[in-house]
C-alpha positions in Angstrom: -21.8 36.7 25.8 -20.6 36.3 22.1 -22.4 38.1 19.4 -23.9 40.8 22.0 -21.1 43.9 22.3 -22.0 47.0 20.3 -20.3 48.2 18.3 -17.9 45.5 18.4 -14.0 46.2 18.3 -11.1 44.8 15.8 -8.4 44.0 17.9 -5.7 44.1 15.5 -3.2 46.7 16.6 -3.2 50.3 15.0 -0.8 48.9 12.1 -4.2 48.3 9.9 -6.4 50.9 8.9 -9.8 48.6 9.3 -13.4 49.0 10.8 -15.8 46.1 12.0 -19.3 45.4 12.6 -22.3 43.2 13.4 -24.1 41.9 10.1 -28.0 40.9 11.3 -29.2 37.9 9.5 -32.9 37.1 8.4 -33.4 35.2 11.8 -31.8 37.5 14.0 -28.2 36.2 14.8 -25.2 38.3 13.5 -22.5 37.7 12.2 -19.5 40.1 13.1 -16.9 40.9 10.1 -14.0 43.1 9.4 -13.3 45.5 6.0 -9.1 46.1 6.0 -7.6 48.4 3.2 -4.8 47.9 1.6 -2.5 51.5 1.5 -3.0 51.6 -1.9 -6.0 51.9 -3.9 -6.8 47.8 -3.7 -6.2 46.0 -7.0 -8.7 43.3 -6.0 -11.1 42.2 -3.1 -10.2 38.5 -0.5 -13.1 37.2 1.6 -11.3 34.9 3.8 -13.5 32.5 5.5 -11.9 30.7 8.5 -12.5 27.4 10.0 -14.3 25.8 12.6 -12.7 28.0 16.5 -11.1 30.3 14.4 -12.1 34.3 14.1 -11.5 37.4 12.6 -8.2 38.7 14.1 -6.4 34.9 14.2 -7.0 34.5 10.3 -6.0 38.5 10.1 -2.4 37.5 11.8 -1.7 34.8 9.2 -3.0 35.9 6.0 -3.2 39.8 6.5 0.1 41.4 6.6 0.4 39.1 3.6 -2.6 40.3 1.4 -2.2 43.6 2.2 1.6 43.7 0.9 -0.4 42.1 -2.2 -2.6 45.3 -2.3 -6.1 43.4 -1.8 -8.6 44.8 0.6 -9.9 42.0 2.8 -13.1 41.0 4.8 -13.0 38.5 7.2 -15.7 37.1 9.7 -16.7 35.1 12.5 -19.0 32.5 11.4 -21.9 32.0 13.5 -20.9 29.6 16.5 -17.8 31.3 16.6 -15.6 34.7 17.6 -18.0 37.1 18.7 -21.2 36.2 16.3 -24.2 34.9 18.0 -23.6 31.0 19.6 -25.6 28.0 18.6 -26.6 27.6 22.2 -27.3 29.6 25.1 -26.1 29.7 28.9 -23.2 27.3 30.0 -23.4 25.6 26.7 -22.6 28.6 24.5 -19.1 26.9 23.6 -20.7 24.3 21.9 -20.6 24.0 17.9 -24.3 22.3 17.5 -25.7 22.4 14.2 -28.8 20.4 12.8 -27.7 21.3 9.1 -25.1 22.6 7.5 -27.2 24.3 5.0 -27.2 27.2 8.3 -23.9 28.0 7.3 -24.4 28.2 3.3 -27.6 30.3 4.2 -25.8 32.8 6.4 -23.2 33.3 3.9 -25.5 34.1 0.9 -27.2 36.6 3.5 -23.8 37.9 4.3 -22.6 38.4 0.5 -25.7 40.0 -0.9 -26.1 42.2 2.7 -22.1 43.2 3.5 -20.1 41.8 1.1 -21.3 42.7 -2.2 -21.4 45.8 -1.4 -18.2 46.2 -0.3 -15.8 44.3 -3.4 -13.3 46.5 -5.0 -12.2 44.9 -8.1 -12.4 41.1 -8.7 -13.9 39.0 -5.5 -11.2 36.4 -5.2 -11.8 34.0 -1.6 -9.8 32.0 0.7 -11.2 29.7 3.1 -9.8 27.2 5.5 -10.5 23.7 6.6 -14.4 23.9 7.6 -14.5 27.8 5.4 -12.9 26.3 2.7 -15.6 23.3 2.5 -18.2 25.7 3.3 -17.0 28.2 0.6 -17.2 25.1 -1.7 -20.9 24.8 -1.3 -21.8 28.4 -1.8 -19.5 28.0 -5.4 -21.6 25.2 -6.3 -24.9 26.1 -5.2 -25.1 29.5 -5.6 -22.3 30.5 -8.5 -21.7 33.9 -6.7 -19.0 36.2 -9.1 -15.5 35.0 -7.9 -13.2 35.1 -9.7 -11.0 32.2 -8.2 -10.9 30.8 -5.2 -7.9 29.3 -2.8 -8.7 26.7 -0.6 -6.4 25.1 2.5 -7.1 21.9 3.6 -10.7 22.4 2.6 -12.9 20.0 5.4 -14.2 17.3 1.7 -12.9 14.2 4.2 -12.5 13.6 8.4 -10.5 11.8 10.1 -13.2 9.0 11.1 -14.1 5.7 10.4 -16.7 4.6 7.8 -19.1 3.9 10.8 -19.0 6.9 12.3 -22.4 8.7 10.5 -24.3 5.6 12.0 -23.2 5.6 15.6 -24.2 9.6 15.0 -27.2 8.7 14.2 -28.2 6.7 16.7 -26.5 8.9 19.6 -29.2 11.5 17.9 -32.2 9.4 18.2 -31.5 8.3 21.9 -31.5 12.4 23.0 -27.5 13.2 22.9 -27.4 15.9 19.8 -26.6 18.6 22.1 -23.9 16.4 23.9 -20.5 16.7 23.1 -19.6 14.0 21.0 -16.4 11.7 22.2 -13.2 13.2 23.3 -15.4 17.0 22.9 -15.5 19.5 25.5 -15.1 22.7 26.4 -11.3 24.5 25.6 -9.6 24.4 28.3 -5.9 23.9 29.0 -5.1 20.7 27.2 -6.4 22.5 23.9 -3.7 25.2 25.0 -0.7 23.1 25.2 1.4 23.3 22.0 3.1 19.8 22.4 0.8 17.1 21.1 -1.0 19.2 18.5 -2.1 18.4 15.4 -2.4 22.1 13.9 0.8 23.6 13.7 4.5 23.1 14.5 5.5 26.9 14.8 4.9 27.5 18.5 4.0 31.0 18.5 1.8 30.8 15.2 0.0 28.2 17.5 -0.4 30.3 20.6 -2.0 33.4 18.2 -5.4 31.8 19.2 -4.8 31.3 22.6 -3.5 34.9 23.1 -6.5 35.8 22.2 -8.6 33.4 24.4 -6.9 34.5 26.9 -8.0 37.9 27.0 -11.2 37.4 25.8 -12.6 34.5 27.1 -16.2 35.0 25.9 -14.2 34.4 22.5 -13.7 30.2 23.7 -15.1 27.7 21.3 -15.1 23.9 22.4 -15.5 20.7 20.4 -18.1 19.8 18.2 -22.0 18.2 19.5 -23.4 14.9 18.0 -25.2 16.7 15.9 -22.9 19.0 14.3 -20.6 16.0 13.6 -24.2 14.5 12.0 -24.5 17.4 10.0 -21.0 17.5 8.4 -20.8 13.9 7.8 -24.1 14.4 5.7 -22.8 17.8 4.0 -19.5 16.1 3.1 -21.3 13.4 1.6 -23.5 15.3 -0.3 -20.6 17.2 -2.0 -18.8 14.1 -2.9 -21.4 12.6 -4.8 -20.6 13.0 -8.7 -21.2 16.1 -10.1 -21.8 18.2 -7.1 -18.1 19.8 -7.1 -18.6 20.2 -11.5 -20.5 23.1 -11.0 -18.1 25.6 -10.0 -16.6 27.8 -12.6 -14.1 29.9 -9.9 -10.5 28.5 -10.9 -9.6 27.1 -7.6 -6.4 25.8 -5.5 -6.6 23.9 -2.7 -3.3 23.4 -0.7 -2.7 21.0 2.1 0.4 19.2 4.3 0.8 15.6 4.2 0.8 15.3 8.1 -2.7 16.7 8.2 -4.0 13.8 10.4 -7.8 16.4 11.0 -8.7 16.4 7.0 -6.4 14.0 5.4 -5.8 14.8 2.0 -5.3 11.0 0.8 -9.0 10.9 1.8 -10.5 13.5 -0.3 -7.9 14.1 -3.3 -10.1 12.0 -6.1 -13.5 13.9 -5.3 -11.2 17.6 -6.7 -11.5 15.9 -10.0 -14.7 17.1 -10.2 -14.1 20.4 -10.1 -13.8 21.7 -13.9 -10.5 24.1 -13.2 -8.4 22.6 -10.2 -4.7 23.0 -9.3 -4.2 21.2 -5.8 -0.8 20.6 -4.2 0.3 18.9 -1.2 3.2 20.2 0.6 5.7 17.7 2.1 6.0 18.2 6.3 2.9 20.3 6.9 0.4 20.2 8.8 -3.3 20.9 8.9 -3.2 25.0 9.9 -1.1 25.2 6.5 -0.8 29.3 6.5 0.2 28.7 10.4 2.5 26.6 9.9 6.7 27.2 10.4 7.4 30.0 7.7 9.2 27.2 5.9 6.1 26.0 4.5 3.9 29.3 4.8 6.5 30.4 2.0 5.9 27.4 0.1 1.9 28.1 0.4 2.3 31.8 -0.4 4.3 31.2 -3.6 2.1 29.1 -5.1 -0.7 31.6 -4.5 1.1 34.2 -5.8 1.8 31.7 -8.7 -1.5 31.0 -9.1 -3.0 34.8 -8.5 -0.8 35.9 -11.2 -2.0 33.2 -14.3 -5.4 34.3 -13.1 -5.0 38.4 -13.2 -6.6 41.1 -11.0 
């Protein structure tokens, strides 16, 4: 099962010198991560936090070749729930993301900074999160204020694609016993989730079939849809960090990107609530879709220059 090989493995090819490991958390679970150097001695430090079914060596084939041509050195990790750190449930149900709170997540990542990652910066800490790591990496800015020195965010999870009822009907799924139920259209990955026509992530074909390559051969690596209660729990976290003055207390200089055909986190929805943070560049880019830095290279070079852009005003 997930979160139980030791030592766990990188499978990233030989290309990348890189070593990985199992980080034990105050309540047990582990999260696994990955430390990548760049050939040269690194001119800064990226923590790139995926989102939700994503893992180490999926985020590694889309944004590390390119960071280590930049000269950072990298850590990624599976967030708990996901890759090979521990699940949220055990037995048949281990595919399920079901979470009661998602102060789990903000907790696991200020274990994981002050236990592995801290440690570990060379240079300035700059991050990169994605979608659900980007929203989660938003939370740990605000609340904890940890030294970054700027942060990049792609279609960072501040809105879903849902209707205003939806936290109610949650609610009351929760109170009649179904928070461990999948919610609506939810279920395990199987070969619907695998199909590349009809997606919402991606329009390059092979970017998209990076995760299921790896799925594939590692099927213990599978992550389904989300429970009632996860869904609960974002809904509430989401609205939490919308409220006024939440997002004001980051001081990281950040950039969030996102595609105008992200139909998962539309970015019409959660635009106004990045005027709260006090140093914000955002940018939508015209055709893309919601896996922005998997998308047709056509816009991954559109992403990756303003990055650069916006890596270079801020130094390393």
């Amino acid at each position: 099962m997930p979160g139980t090989e030791d030592p766990p493995r990188l499978y990233i090819g030989e290309s990348a010198k890189g070593r990985c490991a199992f980080f034990t958390l105050p309540d047990g679970a582990r999260l696994r991560y990955a430390v990548i150097e760049p050939r040269e001695t690194p001119r800064g430090t990226f923590l790139i936090a995926p989102g939700r079914r994503e893992f180490i060596e999926k985020k590694y084939a889309e944004t590390g070749p390119e960071l280590l041509a930049r000269n950072f050195r990298l850590i990624f990790f599976d967030w708990r729930g996901q890759g090979f750190s521990s699940r949220f449930l055990p037995g048949a149900r281990y595919q399920r993301d079901h979470i009661a709170d998602f102060d789990v997540y903000l907790n696991d990542l200020r274990a994981f900074y002050e236990g592995a990652i801290r440690p570990q910066v060379a240079g300035p800490l700059f991050v990169l999160g994605h979608s659900m790591g980007g929203f989660n990496i938003l939370r740990w800015l605000a609340e904890t204020q940890p030294p970054v020195k700027a942060a990049v965010l792609t279609a960072p999870m501040l809105a879903l694609a849902l209707p205003a009822f939806a936290g109610k009907i949650c609610a009351l799924a929760i109170k009649l016993g179904f928070g461990a139920r999948y919610a609506p259209w939810q279920h395990d990955y199987d070969q619907g989730d695998m199909r590349f026509a009809g997606n919402v992530l991606s329009q390059d074909p092979l970017r998209f079939g990076i995760m299921e390559k790896y799925f594939t051969a590692h099927p213990e690596m599978k992550v389904g849809g989300v429970t009632w209660q996860w869904l609960d729990a974002a809904l509430r976290a989401i609205e939490a960090a919308r409220q006024p003055g939440y997002l004001a207390n980051i001081a990281a200089p950040t950039l969030v990107l996102a595609g105008d055909k992200d139909i998962v986190t539309p970015p019409a929805r959660f635009r106004d609530s990045l005027k709260g943070l006090p140093m914000i560049e955002d940018h939508i880019i015209g055709g893309a879709c919601h896996d922005l830095l998997n998308e047709l290279e056509f816009y991954r070079k559109q992403a990756w220059e303003r990055i650069d852009r916006f890596i270079g005003r801020i130094g390393a």
